[in-house]
C-alpha positions in Angstrom: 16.4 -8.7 21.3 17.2 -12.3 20.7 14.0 -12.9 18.8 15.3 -10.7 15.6 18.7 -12.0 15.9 18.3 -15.6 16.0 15.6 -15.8 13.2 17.6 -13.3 11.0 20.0 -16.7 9.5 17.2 -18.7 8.7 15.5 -15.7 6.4 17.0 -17.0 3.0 16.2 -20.6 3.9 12.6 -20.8 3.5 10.4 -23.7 1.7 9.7 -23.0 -2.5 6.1 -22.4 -1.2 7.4 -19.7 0.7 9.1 -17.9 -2.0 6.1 -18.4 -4.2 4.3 -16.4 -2.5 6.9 -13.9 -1.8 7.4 -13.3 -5.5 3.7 -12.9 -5.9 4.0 -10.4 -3.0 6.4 -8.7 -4.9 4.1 -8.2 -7.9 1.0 -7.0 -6.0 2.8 -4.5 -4.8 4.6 -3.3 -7.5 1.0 -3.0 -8.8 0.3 0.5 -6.7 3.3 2.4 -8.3 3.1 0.7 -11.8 0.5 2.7 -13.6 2.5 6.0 -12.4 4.5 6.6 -15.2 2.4 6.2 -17.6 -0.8 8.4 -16.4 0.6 11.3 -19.0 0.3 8.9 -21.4 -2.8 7.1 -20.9 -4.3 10.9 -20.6 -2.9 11.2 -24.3 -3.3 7.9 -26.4 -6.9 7.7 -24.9 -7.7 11.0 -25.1 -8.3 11.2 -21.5 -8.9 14.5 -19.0 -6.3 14.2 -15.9 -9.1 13.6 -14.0 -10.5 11.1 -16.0 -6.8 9.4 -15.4 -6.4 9.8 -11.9 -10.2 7.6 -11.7 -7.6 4.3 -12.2 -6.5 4.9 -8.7 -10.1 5.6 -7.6 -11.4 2.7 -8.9 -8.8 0.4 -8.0 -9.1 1.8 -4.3 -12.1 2.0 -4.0 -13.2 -1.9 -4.6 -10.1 -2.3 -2.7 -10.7 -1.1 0.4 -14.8 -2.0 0.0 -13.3 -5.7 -0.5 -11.6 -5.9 2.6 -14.6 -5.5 4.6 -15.1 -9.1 3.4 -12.0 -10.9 2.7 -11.5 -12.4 6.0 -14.6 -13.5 5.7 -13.9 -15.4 2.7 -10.6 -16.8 3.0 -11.9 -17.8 6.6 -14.8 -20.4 4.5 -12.3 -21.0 1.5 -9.4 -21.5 2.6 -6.0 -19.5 2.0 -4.8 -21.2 -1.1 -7.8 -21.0 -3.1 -7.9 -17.2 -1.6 -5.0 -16.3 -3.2 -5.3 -18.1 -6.4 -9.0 -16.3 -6.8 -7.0 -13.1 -5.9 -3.9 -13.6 -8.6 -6.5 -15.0 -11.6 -8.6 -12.1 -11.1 -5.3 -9.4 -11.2 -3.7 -11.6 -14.2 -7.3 -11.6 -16.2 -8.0 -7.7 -15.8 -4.8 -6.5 -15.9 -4.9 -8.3 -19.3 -8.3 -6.4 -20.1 -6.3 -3.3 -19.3 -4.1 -3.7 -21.4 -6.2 -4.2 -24.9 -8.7 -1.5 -23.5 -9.4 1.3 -26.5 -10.8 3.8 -23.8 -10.0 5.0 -20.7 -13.3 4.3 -19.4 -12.6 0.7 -20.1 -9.3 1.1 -18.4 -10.8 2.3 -15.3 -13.6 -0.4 -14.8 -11.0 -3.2 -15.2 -8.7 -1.9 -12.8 -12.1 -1.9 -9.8 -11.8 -5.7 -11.2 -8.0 -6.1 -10.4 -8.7 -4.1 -7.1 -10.7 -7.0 -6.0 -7.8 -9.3 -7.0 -5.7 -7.2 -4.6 -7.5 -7.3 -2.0 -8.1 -11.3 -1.8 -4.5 -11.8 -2.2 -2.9 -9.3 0.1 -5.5 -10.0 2.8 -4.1 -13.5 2.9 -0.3 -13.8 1.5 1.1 -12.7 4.9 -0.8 -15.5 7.4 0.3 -17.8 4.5 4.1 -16.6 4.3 3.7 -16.4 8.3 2.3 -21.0 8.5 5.0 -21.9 6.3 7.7 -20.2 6.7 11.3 -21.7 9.0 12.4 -19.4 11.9 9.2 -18.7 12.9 6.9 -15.2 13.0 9.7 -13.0 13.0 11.8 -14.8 9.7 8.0 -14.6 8.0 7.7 -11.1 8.5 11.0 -9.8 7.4 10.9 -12.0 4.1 7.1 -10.1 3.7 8.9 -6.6 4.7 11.5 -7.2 1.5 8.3 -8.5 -0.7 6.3 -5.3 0.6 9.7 -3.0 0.0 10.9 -4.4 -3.5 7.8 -3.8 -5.2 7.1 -0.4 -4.0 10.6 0.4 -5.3 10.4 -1.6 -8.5 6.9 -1.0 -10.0 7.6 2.6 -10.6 10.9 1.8 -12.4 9.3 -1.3 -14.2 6.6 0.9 -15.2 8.4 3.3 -16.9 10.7 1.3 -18.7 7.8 -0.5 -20.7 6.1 2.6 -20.4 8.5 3.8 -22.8 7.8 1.3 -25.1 3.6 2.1 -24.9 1.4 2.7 -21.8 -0.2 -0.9 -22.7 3.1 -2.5 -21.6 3.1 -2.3 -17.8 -0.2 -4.2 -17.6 1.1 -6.9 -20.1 4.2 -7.3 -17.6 2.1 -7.8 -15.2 -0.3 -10.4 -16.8 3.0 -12.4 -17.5 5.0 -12.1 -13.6 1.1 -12.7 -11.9 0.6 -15.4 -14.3 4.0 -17.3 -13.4 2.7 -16.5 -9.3 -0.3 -18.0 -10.2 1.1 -21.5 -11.4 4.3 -21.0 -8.4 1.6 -21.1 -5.9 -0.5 -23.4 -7.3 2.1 -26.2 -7.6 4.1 -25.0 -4.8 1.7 -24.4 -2.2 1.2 -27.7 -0.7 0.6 -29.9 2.5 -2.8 -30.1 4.4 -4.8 -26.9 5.0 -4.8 -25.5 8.5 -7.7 -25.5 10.9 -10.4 -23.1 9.6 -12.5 -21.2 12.3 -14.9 -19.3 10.0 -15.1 -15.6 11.0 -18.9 -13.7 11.2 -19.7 -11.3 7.6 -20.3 -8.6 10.1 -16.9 -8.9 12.0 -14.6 -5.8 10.6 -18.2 -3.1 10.6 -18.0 -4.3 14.4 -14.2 -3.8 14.8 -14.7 0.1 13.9 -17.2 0.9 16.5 -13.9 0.5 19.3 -12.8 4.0 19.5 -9.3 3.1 19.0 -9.4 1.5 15.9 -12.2 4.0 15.1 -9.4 6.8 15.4 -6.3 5.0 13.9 -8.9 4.7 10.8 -10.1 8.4 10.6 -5.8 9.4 10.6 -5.4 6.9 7.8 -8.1 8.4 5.8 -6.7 11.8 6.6 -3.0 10.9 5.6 -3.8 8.4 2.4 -5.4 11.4 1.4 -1.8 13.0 1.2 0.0 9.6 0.4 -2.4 9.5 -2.8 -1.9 13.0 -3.8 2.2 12.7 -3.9 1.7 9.2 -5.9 -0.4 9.9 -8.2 -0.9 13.3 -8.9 3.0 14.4 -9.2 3.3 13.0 -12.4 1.7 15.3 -14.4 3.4 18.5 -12.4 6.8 16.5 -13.2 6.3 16.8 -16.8 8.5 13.6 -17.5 8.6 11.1 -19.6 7.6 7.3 -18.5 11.1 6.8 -17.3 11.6 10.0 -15.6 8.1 9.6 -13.8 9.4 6.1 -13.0 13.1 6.7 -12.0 11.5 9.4 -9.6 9.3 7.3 -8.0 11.7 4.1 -7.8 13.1 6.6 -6.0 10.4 7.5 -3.2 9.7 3.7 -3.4 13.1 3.1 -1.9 12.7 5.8 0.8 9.6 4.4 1.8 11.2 0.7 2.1 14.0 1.8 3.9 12.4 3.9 6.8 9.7 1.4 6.8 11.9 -1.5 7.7 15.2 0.1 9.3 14.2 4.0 10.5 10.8 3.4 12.0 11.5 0.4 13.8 14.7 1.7 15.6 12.4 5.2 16.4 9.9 3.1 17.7 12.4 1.6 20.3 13.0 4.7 21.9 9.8 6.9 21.7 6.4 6.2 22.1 4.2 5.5 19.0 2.2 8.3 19.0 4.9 10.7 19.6 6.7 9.1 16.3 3.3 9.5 14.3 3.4 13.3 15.9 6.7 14.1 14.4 6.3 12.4 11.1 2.7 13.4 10.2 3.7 17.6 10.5 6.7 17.0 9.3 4.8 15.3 6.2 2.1 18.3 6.0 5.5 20.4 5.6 7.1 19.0 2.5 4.1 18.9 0.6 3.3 22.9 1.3 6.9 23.1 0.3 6.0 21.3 -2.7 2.6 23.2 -3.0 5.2 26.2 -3.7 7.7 24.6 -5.5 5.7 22.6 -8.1 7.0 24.8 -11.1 10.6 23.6 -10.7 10.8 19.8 -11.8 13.8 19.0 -9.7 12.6 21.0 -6.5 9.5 18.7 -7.1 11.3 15.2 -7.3 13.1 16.0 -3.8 10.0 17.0 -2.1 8.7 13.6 -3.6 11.5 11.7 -2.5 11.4 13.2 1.1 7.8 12.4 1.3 8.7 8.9 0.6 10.8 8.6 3.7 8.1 10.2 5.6 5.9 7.9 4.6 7.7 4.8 5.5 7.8 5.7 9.3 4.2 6.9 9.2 3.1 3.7 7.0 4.9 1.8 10.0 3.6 2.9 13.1 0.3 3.5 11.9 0.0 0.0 11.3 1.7 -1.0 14.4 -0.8 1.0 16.2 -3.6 -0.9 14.7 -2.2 -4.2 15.1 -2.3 -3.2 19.1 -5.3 -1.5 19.4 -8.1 -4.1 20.5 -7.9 -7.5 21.6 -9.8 -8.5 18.0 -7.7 -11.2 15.5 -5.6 -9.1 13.5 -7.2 -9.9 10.4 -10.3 -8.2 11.2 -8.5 -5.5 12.8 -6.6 -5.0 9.6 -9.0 -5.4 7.4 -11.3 -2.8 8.6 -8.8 -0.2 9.0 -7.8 -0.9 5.2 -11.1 -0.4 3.7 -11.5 3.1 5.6 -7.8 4.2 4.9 -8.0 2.8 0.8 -10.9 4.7 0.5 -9.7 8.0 1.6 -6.6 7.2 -0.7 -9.7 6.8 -3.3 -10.6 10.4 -3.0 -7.2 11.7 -3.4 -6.3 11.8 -7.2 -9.2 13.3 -9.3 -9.5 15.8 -6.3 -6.2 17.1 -6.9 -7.0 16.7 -10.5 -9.6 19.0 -10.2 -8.4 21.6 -8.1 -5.1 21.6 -10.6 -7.5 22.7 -13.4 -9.8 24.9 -10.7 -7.1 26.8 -9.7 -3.0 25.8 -10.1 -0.9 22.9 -9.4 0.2 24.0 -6.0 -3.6 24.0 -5.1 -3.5 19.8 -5.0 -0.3 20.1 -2.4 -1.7 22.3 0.0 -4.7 20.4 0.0 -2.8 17.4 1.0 -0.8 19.1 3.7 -3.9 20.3 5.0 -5.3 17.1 5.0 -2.1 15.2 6.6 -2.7 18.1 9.4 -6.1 16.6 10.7 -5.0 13.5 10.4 -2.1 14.8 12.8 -5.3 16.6 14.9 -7.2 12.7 14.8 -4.1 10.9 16.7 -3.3 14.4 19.0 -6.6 14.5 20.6 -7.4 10.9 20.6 -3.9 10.4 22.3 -5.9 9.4 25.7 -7.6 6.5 23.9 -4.8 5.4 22.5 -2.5 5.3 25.5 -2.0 1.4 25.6 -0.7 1.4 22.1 1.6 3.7 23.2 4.3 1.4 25.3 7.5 0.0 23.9 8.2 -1.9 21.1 11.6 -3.8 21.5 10.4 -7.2 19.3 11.9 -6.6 16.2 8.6 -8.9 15.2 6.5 -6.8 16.5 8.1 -3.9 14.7 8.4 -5.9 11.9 4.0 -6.3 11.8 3.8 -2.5 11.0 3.8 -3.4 7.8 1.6 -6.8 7.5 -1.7 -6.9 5.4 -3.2 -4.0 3.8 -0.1 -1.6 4.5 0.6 -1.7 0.7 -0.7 2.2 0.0 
């Protein structure tokens, strides 16, 4: 439609307060892949169990998701600006703590503290990108779609190239690149502050009594549940180094971007959303049995991982699409409470499979995660009826483009 087409030009020509906040985009989100390849070493310089390792997903997800039952509430009374500098000082001070931590368990505590950071900022960057931006919602969403797809790609890589150097140096680059956001957006993000209409504390617990969102948010608990396993237990199966860990996940990172921003959109145009999300999710639950069976053979391993990764960009993008078009609530609140249940089932995920690796074998985490993508499969089948007016077509490349707006960073 015209609406993609005619915003497209005007993409690259956005306002400096614009790109600030892209670029700080960019660094939150290379902040889910970054700690990847260095979990192996973490485990080893700290003297850390795997499951003890696999807690700095847990307790980054978990504050996480429990924080965006209340950012919308906050940037709603605060404003956006002073949301997402709270947001990038909080990421830029723990990530620093990280980084000089002697023990894991210190690790782990600082990185609920940078969850929190997360959240604030992510909950707010795209309504900011989407007020200032030139060529309107569309333009906005594209440049946040790049942001959202760079640093999935890059944080793996980045990770493992100062991973090599010592696990401390991922969190120091990322004290430095959020500290440069920080002072971008605080200089750059100017001009008078929109309207404020301040939203009720109790507004995203409300959102997940509707039975839609209610079952969009029990399929994303399901499926982060196999999204977390692939991230962040496959390194230690690998048995890379910090660059190998990282080149294979740069890898899935640009799988994911690219069927989240090209694939999924153009399947959306011709079939109905839930029939997509009924395709990808078994598909899904198929390469990670394969990989449950596979695990012993390194290079068998990094294509099921890669292959998950472009599974997971069309599922990351109608999922969210679905939400966004669920209920007649402000997206915020819609988004926000679907995050917190979806980042908490991603919370679960790594010292599970951690635990069943040492319980049993390392196939056992896999086929736990296929089973687990299954119901989520089960959650949208049977709750198809209820979710019939999602289910229309979607022909706005904005629209397609909001299946990946706030909280879709996981």
């Amino acid at each position: 439609m015209s609406t993609g087409t005619a915003a497209a030009p005007s993409v690259w020509k956005q306002p400096a307060q614009v790109w600030a906040v892209a670029f700080a985009c960019v660094v939150a989100f290379m902040g889910i892949g970054l700690v990847d390849p260095i979990l192996p070493a973490i485990a080893e310089s700290l003297k850390a169990s795997p499951v003890e390792t696999e807690l700095l997903f847990t307790s980054y997800l978990v504050v996480t998701g429990l924080a965006m039952l209340v950012t919308s509430w906050i940037s709603s009374r605060i404003g956006a600006k002073a949301t997402l500098l709270v947001g990038l000082g909080l990421i830029v001070v723990f990530s620093f703590l990280c980084a000089i931590s002697e023990s894991v368990d210190a690790v782990i505590g600082f990185r609920a503290g940078w969850g929190l950071g997360n959240a604030l900022f992510i909950s707010t960057a795209l309504a900011t990108i989407v007020g200032a931006a030139s060529g309107g919602s569309s333009a906005a969403i594209i440049l946040y779609e790049a942001a959202l797809g760079l640093g999935i790609a890059v944080g793996p890589l980045l990770g493992g190239v100062l991973g090599e150097v010592s696990w401390r140096g991922p969190f120091f680059g990322v004290v430095v690149l959020m500290a440069i956001a920080f002072v971008a957006v605080m200089v750059l993000l100017r001009g008078p502050a929109p309207a404020r209409t301040p939203l009720p504390f109790s507004a995203p617990f409300r959102a997940l009594g509707r039975p839609a969102l209610a079952i969009l948010a029990a399929t994303a608990l399901f499926y982060n549940i196999g999204f977390f396993t692939l991230l962040a237990f496959s390194p230690f199966p690998l048995g890379f180094g910090a660059m190998g860990i990282g080149l294979t996940f740069f890898g899935w990172g640009v799988g994911l971007a690219i069927t989240s921003v090209w694939v999924a959109p153009l399947l959306l145009r011709r079939m109905r959303l839930t029939s997509v999300l009924l395709i990808a999710l078994p598909l899904l639950a198929v390469d990670l049995l394969v990989a449950a069976f596979i695990v012993s053979s390194a290079a068998a391993l990094v294509v099921c991982i890669i292959v998950g990764g472009l599974v997971l960009g069309v599922v990351n993008t109608a999922l969210t699409e679905a939400v966004m078009e669920a209920t007649d609530l402000p997206r915020s609140v819609a988004s926000s409470a679907y995050s917190a249940v979806r980042f908490l089932g991603g919370a679960v995920a790594p010292p599970l499979a951690a635990l069943l690796w040492h319980a049993f074998n390392a196939g056992v985490p896999y086929v736990m995660a296929a089973v687990s993508v299954a119901l989520s499969a089960l959650c949208i089948l049977f709750g198809r009826r209820l979710l019939a007016h999602v289910d229309g077509a979607h022909p706005d490349a904005a629209d397609e483009g909001a299946a990946v707006l706030v909280g879709d960073a996981a």
